[in-house]
N, C-alpha and C positions, 0 to 999 in steps of 0.2 A: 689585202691592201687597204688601208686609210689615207686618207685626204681632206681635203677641205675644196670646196667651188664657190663662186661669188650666188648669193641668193640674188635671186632676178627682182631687181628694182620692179615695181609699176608705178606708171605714172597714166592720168587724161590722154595726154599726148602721143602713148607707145601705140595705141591699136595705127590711127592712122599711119604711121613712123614705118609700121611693117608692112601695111597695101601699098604705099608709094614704093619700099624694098621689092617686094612682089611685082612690080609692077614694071619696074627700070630694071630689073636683074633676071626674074624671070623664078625666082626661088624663093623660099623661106629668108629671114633675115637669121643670120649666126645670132650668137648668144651673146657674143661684144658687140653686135654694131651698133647698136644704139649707144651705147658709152665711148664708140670710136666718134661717131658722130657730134655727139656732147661736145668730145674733148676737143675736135674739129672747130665747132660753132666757138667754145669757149676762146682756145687760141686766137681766132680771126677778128671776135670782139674784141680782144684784148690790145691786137695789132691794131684796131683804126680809134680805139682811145687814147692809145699812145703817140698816135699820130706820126708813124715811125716803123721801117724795117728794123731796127736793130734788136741785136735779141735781147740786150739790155734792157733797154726801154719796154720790150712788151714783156718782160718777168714781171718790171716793177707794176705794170694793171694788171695782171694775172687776178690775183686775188681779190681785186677789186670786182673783178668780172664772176668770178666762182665763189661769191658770197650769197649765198641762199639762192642759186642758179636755177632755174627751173628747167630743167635737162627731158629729153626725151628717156633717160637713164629714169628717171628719179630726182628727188631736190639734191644738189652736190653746194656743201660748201667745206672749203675750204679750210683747215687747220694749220698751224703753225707750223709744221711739216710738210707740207702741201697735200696730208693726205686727206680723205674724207670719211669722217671717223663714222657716221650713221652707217657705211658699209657694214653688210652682213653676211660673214661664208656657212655655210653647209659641211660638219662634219661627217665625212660620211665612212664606211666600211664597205669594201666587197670582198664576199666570200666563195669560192669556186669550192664543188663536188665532183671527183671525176678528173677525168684529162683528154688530151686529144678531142675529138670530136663529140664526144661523150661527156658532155658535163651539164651540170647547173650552177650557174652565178647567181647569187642574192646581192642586191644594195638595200643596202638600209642607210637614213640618218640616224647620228649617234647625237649630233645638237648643235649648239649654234658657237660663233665668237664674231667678235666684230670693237675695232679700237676703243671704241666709247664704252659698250657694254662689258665686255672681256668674255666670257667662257662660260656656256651652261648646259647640260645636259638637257637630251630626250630618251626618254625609257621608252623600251618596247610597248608594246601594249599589252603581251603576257607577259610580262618580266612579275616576279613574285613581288610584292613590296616587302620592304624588309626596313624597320626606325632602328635609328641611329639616334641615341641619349645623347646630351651634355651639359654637364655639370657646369653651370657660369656663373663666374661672381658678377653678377647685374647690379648689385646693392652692398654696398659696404665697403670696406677696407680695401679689395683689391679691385672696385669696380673701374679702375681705369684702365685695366687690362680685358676687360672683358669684351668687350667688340673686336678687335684684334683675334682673341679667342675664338669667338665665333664666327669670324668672318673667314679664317682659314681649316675650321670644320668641316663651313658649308663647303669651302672651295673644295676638298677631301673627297664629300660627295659627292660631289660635280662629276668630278675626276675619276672617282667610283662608277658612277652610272655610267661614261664613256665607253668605260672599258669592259665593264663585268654586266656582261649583257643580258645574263639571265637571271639579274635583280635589279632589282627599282630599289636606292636607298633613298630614303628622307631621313631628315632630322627635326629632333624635337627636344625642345630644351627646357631648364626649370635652374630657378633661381637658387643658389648656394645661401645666400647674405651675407657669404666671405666667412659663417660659421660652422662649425659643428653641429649643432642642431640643425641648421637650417639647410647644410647637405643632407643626414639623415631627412628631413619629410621632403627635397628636393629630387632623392633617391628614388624614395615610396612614387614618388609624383612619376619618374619616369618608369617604371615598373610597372605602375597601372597602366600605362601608355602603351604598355606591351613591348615596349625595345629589347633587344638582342644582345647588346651589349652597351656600354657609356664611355666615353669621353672624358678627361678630366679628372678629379677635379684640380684647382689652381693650388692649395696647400693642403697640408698634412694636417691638419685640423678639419678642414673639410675630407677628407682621404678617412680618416676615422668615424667622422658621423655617416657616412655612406657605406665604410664596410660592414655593418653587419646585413644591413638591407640588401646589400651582391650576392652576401655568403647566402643568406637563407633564401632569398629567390636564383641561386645558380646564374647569375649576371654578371659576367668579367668588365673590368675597369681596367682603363690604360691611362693612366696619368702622364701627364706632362709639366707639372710641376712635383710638388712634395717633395721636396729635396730631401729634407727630414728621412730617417729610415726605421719610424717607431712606426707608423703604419701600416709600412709593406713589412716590416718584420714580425708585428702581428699576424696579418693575412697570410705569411708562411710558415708558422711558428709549427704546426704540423708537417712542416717539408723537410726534407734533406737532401744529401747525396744521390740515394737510392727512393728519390721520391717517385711514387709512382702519380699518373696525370688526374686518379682520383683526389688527391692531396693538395693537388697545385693551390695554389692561396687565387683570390679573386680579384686580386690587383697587381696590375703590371705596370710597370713604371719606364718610358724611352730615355727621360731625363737622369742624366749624371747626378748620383747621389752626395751627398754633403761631404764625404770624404775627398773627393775631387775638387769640389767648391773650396774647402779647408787647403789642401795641396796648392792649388791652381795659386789663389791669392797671397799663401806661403812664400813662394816663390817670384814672384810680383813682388813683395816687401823686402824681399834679400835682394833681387836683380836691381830695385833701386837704393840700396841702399840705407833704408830706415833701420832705426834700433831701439828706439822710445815710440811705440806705435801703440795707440787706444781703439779699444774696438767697442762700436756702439752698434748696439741690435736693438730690434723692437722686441716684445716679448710671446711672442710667436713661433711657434714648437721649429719652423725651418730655420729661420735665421740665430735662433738661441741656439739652435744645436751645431751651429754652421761657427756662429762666433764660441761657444766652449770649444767646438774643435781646434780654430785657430789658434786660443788663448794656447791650450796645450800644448798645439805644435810649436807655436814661439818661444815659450817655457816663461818666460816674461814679460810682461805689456805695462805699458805706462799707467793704466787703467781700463778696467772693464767694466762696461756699464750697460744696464737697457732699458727700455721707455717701454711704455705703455702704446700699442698703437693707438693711431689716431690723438698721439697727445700734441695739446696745441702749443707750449710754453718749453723748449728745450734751453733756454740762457743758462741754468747752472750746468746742465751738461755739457755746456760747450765751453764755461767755464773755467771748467774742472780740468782741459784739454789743454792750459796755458803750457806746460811745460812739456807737452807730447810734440814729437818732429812728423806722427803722420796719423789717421786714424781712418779706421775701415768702420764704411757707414753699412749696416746689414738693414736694408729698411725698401719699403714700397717706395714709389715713387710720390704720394701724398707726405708721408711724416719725413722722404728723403729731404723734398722740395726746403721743409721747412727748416731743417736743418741747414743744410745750406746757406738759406738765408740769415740764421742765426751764428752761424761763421762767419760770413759777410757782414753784419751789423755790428759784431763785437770787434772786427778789424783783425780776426786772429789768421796770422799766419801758419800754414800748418799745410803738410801734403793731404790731400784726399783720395782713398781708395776705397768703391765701391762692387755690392756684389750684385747679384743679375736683375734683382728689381730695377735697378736704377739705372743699368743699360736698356731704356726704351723709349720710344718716341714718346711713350706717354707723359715722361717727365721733362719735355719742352713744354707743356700746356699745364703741368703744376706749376713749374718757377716762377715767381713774381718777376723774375727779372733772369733772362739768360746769360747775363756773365757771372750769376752764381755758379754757372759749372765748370767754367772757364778750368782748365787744368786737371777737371776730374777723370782720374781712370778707375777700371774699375775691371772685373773678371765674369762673362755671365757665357751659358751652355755655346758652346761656339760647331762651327759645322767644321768636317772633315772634307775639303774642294777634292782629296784624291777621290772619293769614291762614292760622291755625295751627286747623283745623277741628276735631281730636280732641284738645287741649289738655285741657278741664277734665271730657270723657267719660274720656278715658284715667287721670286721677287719681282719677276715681269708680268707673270699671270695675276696676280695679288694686287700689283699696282694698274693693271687697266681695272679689273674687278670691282677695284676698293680704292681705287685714288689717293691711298697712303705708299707710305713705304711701309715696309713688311716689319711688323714689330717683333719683341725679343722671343716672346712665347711661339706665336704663327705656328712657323714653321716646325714646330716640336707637336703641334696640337693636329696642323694637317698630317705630319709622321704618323698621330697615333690612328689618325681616322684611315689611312690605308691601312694600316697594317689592321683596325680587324675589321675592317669592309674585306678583305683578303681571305681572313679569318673566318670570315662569317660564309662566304665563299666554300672555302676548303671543308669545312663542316658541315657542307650539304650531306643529308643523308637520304636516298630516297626521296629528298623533294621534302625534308621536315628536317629543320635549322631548331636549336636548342641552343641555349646561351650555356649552359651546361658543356654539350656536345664544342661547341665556340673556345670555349676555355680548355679545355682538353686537349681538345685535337687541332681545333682553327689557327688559336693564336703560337704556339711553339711551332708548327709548322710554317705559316707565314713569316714571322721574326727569325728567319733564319740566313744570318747576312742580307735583309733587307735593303734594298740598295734605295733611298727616300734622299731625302732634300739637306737632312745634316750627315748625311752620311750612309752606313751599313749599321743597321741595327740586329743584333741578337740577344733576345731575351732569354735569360736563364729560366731552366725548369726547374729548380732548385730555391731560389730566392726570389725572381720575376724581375730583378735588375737586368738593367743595360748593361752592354761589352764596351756601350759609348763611351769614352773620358774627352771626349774635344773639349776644353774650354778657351774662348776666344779673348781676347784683353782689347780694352777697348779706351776710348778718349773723348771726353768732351770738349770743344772751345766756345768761347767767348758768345760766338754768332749762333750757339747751337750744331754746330759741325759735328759729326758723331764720324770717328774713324777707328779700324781697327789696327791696331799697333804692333797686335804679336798674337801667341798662339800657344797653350800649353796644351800636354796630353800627356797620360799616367807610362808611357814607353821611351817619349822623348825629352819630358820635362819642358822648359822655357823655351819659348822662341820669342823673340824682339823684332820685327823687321826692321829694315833698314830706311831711316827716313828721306 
């Protein structure tokens, strides 16, 4: 059985609180009365500031009175909900050996949650430690994604530690610089660190200068980005059909690969309608290989074009777009922003479709100005609600934890970190974990209809792709309003909701 109980406030006030209880009742005080008390004392204040039975009138002092309250509970004040968020429960576990009259119960806590704080684990105190890498772009091209990143890692582990009681994970992270090189020595850097297996990384540029450093230290990688499929097709270039689990390549990928990305957006440009569409990519092995896809599938584009990330001056490109009726922007939300604005300045009318960089919160804090989005849709990895268990927990737990809403990456990145905290689990052998042994046996076993937060994940032992194809279609307005509009998937094709 699991649960959660209120941790026991202390306050100066509580010792005498319980002799006076003791005293007038003849027992111990319960584990509420002090907070029954509180809420008693608070009510009655509230009634003679109001100067009024009615119950109207003593809501409206309520809060007035339960603003920094010095409670026999503890200090209580009051939030906009009327709850009091400093509250703190106790997750707890009990375990029964036995039955009938014959048994032994264990409690342990597994950690803490509380409104203000959100969710955090307590390890055993034998629990083995066991690091958990992640590759993060801190610096560079995709650093606006990177907190998001890590912040639903760590949530991952959190989440980890609750439940897999006989490991202690931590995490420990090392800077990408959004390069190829600078995953390569970010790799070495967690390797030294001794971790079990990694997390990440954000693109397939970074995905190549990290795999040879997996392959030769036996350290499997689950990506959540790399859309691109020149990485992970490297890393299984020795696999096949009949691969056996010495072969397996040493990146695994949850994220829908660019053939989906290409499909999803396809479809998106026929359902509305366009037939002179330009597509503008940065020059970054996912989105170039995201937009040739497209080029392809449409058979003809108004123009194709791609920039340099990070370039600051996009006018002729956007000049070149006068006679296009729509153009898919494949770009970060940095050089998206800019663009944007460079639409905006030159007055051009023109539909806008964008792909998953540019569905995320991050690129309300690029925009010089939020009605550059005003109209933009766009197609990025989207969840399956049939069968996706931690979907609307994860956007609840994320947002007390982290005070954001839950960005585009998130929830792809907590996916990766259960499944090989799971992994890494299953792989016990004797009480001697192997990032080798992890990749072999951990991760194909865990990834097996995975039931996580975007869905059922199964990872192929064959290539290391996902079964995933959800991608979600999504809207920007004016005020910033981010909605989602529809929903394709490689079985059902387009969906549109109905607005």
């Amino acid at each position: 059985m699991v649960g959660a109980i209120p941790i026991a406030w202390e306050s100066n006030l509580l010792p005498a609180f319980n002799i006076q209880y003791t005293n007038a009742y003849g027992g111990a005080a319960p584990s509420h009365a002090a907070a029954s008390y509180d809420a008693a004392m608070i009510l009655a204040q509230a009634a003679i500031m109001a100067g009024s039975g009615t119950g109207s009138d003593i809501k409206t002092t309520i809060p007035n009175v339960g603003s920094d309250y010095t409670g026999i509970s503890g200090n209580i004040d009051f939030d906009d909900h009327g709850n009091t968020p400093g509250m703190m429960y106790d997750l707890f576990r009990v375990e029964v050996d036995g039955g009938g009259q014959d048994f032994d119960a264990r409690y342990e806590e597994m950690g803490f949650w509380g409104p203000a704080e959100g969710i955090s684990a307590q390890c055993r105190d034998n629990a083995r430690a066991m690091k958990i890498g992640l590759l993060s772009p801190q610096t560079g091209i995709h650093s606006p994604y990177a907190t998001g990143e890590e912040n639903s890692v760590q949530l991952g582990v959190e989440l980890l530690n609750i439940n897999q009681r006989g490991l202690c994970f931590s995490l420990v992270i090392a800077d990408t610089e959004s390069t190829e090189s600078g995953a390569a020595t970010a790799m070495q850097t967690l390797v030294d660190m001794g971790v079990v297996g990694v997390i990440g990384p954000h693109s397939t540029e970074e995905a190549l200068g990290a795999l040879p450093i997996a392959e030769t230290n036996q350290i499997p990688i689950i990506s959540y980005g790399a859309f691109a499929d020149e990485a992970m097709e490297e890393a299984w270039e020795d696999c096949g059909v009949a691969c056996t689990p010495q072969d397996y390549g040493y990146l695994w990928r949850v994220a829908p690969g660019q053939s989906h990305h290409v499909s999803a957006l396809s479809a998106l440009i026929s359902s509305d309608g366009y037939s002179n569409v330009a597509i503008l990519h940065d020059d970054g092995i996912d989105h170039t290989a995201i937009g040739t896809g497209l080029a392809t599938e449409l058979g003809t584009t108004c123009s194709t074009q791609s920039f340099a990330e990070a370039q600051t001056d996009y006018s002729s490109e956007i000049t070149s777009l006068s006679n296009c009726d729509a153009v898919v922007i494949l770009a970060g939300v940095t050089d998206g922003a800019a663009i944007l604005a460079e639409i905006h300045n030159q007055g051009l009318e023109i539909a806008m479709i964008a792909g998953h960089g540019m569905g995320d919160i991050a690129l309300l804090t690029a925009v010089s100005d939020m009605a550059h989005m005003e109209g933009l849709k766009g197609v990025r990895m989207g969840i399956d609600h049939d069968v996706a268990e931690y979907d609307h927990p994860l956007k609840y737990v994320y947002d007390m934890n982290y005070h954001s809403a839950l960005p585009s990456y998130a929830g792809w990145a907590g996916d990766a970190t259960l499944i090989l905290g799971t992994a890494v689990s299953l792989a016990d052998v004797n009480s001697d974990i192997t990032g080798q042994r992890v990749n072999e046996m951990g991760i194909p076993s865990a990834a097996d209809n995975y039931a996580v937060s975007s869905g059922e994940i199964t990872l192929s032992t064959s290539t290391g792709f996902t079964s995933h194809s959800n991608m979600d279609i999504y809207e920007w307005g004016a005020d910033g309003e981010f909605t989602e509009i529809g929903r394709w998937r490689a079985d059902i094709g387009l969906i549109v909701f109905e607005s």
